[in-house]
N, C-alpha and C positions, 0 to 999 in steps of 0.2 A: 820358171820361177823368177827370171828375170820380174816380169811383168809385177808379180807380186810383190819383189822388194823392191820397186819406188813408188808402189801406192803405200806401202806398208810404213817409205821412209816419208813420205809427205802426211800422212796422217801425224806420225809420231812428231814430227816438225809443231803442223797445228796444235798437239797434243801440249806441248814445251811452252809454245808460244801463249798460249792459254791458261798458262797456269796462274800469270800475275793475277789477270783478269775475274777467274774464277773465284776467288776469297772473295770480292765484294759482296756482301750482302745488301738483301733483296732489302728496303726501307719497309719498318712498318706502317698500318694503312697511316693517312694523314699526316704521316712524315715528308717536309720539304725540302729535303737535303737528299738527292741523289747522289751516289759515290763515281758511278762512270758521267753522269751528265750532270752541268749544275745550272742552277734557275737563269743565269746569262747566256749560258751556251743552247740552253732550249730558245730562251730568246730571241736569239740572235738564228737561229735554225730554223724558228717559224716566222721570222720576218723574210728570208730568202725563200722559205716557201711561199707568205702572203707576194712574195715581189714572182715568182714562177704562176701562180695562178691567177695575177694580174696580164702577165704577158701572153701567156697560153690559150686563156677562158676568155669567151666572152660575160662581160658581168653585167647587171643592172645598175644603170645609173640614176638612180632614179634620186632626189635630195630627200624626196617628203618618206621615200621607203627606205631609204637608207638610215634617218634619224630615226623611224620607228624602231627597227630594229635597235639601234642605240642604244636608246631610251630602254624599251624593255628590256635588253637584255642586261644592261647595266642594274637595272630595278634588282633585278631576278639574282645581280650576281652580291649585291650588298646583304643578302639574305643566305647564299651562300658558305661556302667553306676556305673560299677563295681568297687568298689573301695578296697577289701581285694581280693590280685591277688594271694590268695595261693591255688592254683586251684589244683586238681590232678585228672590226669586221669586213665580211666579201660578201654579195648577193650574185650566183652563177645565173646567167640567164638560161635556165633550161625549165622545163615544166613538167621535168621527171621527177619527184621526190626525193631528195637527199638533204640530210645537213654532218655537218661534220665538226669536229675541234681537233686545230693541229697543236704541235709543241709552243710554249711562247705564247696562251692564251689566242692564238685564230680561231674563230668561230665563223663557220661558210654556211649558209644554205643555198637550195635551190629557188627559185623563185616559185619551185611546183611546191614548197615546202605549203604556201600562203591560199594554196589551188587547192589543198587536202587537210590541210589543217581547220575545221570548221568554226573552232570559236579561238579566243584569245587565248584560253588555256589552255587545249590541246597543243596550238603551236608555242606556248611556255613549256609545256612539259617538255617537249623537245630538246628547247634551246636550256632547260634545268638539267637534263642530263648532260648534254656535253659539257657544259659548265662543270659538270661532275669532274669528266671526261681530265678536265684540265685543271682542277682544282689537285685530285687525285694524282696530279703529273702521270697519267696511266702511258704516255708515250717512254718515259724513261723508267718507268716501273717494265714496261717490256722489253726495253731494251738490257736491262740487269736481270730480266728473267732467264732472257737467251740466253746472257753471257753466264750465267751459274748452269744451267742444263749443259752449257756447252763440252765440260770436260766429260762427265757420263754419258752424254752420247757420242763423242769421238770415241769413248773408250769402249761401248759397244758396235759400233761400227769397226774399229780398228779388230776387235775380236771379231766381227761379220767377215773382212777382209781375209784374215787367220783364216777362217774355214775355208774360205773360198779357194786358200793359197796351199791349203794340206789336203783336204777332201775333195767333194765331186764337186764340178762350177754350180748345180740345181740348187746343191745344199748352202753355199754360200750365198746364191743370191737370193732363195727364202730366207736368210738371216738380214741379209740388207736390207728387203722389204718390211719382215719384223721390226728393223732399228728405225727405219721412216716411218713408217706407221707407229709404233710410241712418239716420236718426236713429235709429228703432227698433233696426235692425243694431248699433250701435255702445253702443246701453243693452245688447241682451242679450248682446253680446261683454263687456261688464264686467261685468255678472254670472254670465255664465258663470267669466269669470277669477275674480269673488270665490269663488264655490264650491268651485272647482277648490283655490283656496288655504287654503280653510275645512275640504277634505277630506283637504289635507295636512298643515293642521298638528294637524289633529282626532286623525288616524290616530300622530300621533307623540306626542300629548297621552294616546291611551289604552294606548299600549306603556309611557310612562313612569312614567300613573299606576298600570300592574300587571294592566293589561288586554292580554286576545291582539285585535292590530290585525286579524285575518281577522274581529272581531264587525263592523266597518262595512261590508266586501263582503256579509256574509250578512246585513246588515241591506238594504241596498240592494237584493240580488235580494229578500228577501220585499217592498220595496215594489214591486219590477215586476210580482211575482206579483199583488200587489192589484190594482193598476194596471191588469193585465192581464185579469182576469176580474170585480172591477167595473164597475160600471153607469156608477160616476163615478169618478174618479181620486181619493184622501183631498188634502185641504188641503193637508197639507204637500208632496205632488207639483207644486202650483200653484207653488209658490217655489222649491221643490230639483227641478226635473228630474233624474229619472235614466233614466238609458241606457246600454245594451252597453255602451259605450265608457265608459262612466264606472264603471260596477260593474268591469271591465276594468283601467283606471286605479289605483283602487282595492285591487282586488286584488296587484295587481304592485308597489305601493308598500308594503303590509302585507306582501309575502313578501321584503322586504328586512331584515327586522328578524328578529332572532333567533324560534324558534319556541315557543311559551310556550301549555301545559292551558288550555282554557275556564275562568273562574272561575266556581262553582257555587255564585250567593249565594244562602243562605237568607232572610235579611232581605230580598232584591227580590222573589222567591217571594209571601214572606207580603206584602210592599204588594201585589204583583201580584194575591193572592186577594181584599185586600178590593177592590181596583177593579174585579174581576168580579162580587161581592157586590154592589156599588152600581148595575153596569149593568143586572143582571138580577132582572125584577120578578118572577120566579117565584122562593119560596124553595124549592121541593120540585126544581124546575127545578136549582136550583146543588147540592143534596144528592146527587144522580142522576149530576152534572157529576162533584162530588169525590171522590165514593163509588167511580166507576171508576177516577178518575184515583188514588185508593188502592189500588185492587186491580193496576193494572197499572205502580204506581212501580217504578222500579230501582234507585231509591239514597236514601240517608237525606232528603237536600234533599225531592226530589219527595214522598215519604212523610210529614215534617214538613209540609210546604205544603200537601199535601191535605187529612192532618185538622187545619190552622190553616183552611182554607176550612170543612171542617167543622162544626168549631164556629162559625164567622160563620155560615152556612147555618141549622143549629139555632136560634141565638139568634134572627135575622131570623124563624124558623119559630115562636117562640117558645115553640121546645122546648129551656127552660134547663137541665133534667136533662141532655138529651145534650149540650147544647154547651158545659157543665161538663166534661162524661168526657171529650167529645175533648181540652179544654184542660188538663185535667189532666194526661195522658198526655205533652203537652208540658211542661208546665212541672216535670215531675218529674225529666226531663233538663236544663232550662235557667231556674230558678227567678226568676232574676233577668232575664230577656229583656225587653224593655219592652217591645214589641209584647204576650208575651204577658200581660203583668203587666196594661197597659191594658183587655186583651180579657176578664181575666176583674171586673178593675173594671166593665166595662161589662153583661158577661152580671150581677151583682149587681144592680147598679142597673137595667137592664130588666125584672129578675125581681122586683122589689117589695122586693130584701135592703139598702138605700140606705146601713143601718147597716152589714152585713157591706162593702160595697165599700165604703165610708169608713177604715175600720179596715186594710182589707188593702190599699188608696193609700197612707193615710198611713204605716203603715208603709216602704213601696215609698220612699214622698216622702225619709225621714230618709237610705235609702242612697245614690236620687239627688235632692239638694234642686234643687230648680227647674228641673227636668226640665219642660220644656213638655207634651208627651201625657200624663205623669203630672198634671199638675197640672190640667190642665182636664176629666181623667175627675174628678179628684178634686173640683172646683169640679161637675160635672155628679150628681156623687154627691148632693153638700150640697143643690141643688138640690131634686133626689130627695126628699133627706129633710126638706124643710122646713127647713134650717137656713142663708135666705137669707144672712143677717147673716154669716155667716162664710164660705161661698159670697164675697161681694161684697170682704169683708177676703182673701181669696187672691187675686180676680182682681186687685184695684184695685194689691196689692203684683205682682200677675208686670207688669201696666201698666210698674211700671219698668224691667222688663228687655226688653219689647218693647214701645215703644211706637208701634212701627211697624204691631203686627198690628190692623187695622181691624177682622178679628172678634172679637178678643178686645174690642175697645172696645163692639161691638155688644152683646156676650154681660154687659157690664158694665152696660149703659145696662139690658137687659133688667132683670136681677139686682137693681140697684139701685130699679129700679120695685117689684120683691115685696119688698123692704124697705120702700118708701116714703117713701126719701130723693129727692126732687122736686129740688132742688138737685145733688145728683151725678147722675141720669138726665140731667139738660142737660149736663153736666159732661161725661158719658162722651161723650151725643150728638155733640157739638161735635167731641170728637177722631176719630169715626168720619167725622164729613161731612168732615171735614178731609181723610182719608185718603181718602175717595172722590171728592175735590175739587169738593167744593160749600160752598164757602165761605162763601154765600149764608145758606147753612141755619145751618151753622157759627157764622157773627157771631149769629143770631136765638136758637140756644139757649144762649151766651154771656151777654149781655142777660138771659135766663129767669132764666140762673142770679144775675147781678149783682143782679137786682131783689129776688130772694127774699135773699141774702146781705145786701142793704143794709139787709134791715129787723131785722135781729138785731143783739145786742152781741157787742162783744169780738172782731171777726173782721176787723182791721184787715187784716194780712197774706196770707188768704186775699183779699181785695176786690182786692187791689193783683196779684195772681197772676189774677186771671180781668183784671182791666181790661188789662193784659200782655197776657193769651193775645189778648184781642180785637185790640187794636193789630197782631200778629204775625198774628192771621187776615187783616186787611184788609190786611197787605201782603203777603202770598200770595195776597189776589185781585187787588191791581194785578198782580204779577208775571208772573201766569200770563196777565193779559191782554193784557202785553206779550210773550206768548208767541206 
């Protein structure tokens, strides 16, 4: 009996201790006032997760794929339910299928999201549900779900215990198994209901932003088809179950809405080529792929995309005579395209021309100034060309305009090394650890930089600006460890 009375006294503990917690009620739907978590502390929860899945992941860096994403998902979220638009995003380098939305508006995909997504709307419907995802606050709608189940099932557990501690051990631990098994039941009845609600208001978020809502039915049947003839089900199957019934669902909700042409974006196209570009280590291999996929296009889009893959093909082959002619070809219809403006900055700069693709950015730069994929081919030109010092004067200036992008700080920390300013390489470092949340490291290259600062004249107000930053580091690392 012993054994019985301290399981019996530590349930009853949790029992006690659970009781404040259990009065909160669940928020109804489209309520943004959580009672255990509040729109800060989701915040603030999913920027130390974006800052874990920054250090952890490898991600795609890519400028031109990283603004697409932006862009549309920002389109996508004005149409929305969403009303704290401080969104930020992560591209995982993997070519599994997954996307996700954490607490705090993160939105992640995989880069295989772009590899299976076939047109621009399927990969919207995607990115329209989790937008749901997070609109819906479904991370702290579940976490108030648990904590209200919580006293009913400790109170049937603690009765499973009971039998265990008066009857035979059989009978009580079929009653344990009974009380885990509802438990389980009643987590995947709420997420089923989150889903259900994340696919309707997904399907209504891509009718309004200009999308045909039949792209989430036919996104759903190709994930069954994976589903169905892979070895292993993709990632994102592990969290979105889908099924008859729910592609079903789906369907019958989209065909209530007036009926509206597939939209035929060229711009997802050409990301979509270079994420094939990036998956496939054969470049002879992707020239072979686009080379068909030009001969048997049917319409302008497809034909643009194949030789934009083209010329990525070539350049990778580093055959920059061809991958000049395909890009030409392009750009003599759309001169101004930033995709393609960037592609032939970059075929320059691979091709040993550092100076021609400095000249033909910078121009580019003056029509769109601070254009991010322009500016960092153009930062990658200077590099090219030996001309770190000024290289480091763009980066250190777009710094103010993102000072969120932890590659760009990386890309700065580097840059400022082939300069040989030892002082701003700590400088940069500091803001990169920061963003990847090591704070640790963060404070240590802080200090570098203080030390070397201290020992020169005249730089009062620079000293007083790093001693700040450190101060602001170390209460970001209490913060997060009272996370």
């Amino acid at each position: 009996m012993h054994h019985f009375s301290r399981l019996a006294c530590i349930v009853t503990t949790a029992l006690l201790c659970g009781g404040a917690v259990a009065q909160v009620q669940l928020p109804t739907l489209g309520d943004r006032i959580s009672g255990l978590i509040s729109l800060d502390d989701e915040y603030e929860l999913g920027r130390e997760f974006l800052r874990s899945v920054r250090r952890s992941s490898q991600t795609i860096q890519d400028p031109l794929l990283n603004d697409y994403l932006v862009n549309m998902t920002h389109n996508l979220a004005l149409h929305s339910e969403l009303e704290d638009y401080r969104l930020a995003f992560i591209i995982i380098d993997s070519p599994e299928l997954n996307a996700f939305a954490a607490p705090g508006g993160i939105i992640g995909v995989n880069g295989g999201l772009f590899l299976n997504a076939h047109t621009e709307g399927e990969f919207a419907s995607v990115m329209a549900h989790e937008l749901a995802h997070v609109s819906q606050r479904h991370f702290a709608r579940s976490v108030e779900d648990a904590q209200r189940r919580r006293i009913p099932e400790l109170a049937t557990l603690l009765a499973s215990i009971v039998i265990m501690g008066t009857s035979s051990a059989d009978q009580g631990q079929a009653a344990i198994m009974a009380a885990q098994g509802r438990s389980i039941e009643n987590q995947l009845r709420f997420s089923r209901n989150n889903e259900a609600e994340a696919d309707r208001l997904g399907i209504r978020t891509l009718y309004d932003a200009g999308y045909d809502p039949h792209e989430m039915p036919a996104m759903f049947e190709r994930l069954m088809g994976l589903n169905r003839f892979g070895t292993r089900p993709p990632e994102f199957l592990l969290s979105h179950p889908v099924t008859e019934s729910r592609v079903a669902d789906t369907r019958g909700r989209a065909s209530r809405y007036p009926a509206r042409p597939q939209n035929s974006s060229l711009e997802y196209q050409l990301m979509r080529a270079r994420v094939q570009i990036h998956y496939e280590p054969n470049a002879q291999t992707s020239i072979t792929q686009f080379q068909t996929a030009l001969e048997t296009a049917t319409d302008d889009v497809g034909r643009q995309a194949a030789s934009y893959g083209l010329a990525l093909a070539h350049m990778k082959n580093q055959d920059f005579g061809k991958a000049h002619e395909y890009l030409d070809t392009l750009l003599a219809k759309e001169p101004n395209r930033i995709a393609y403006v960037v592609t032939k900055g970059e075929i320059h700069t691979r091709g040993n021309e550092a100076g021609m693709a400095q000249e033909y950015l910078r121009r580019h730069l003056t029509i769109n100034p601070d254009n991010h994929p322009l500016t960092m081919a153009y930062a990658d030109a200077l590099i090219a060309g030996r001309e770190h010092a000024e290289a480091a004067r763009v980066l250190e200036r777009h710094t103010v305009l993102r000072p969120e992008d932890h590659d760009l700080w990386y890309v700065l920390a580097e840059t400022q090394g082939l300069v040989g300013d030892v002082s701003k390489v700590h400088q940069a470092r500091a803001e990169y650890f920061v963003l990847v949340g090591d704070f640790r490291s963060a404070s240590e290259q802080l200090s570098y930089a203080l030390r070397i600062e201290s020992a020169k004249q005249n730089n009062g107000p620079l000293l007083a600006r790093l001693r700040q930053r450190s101060q602001d580091v170390e209460e970001m690392e209490r913060a997060n460890r009272s996370f």
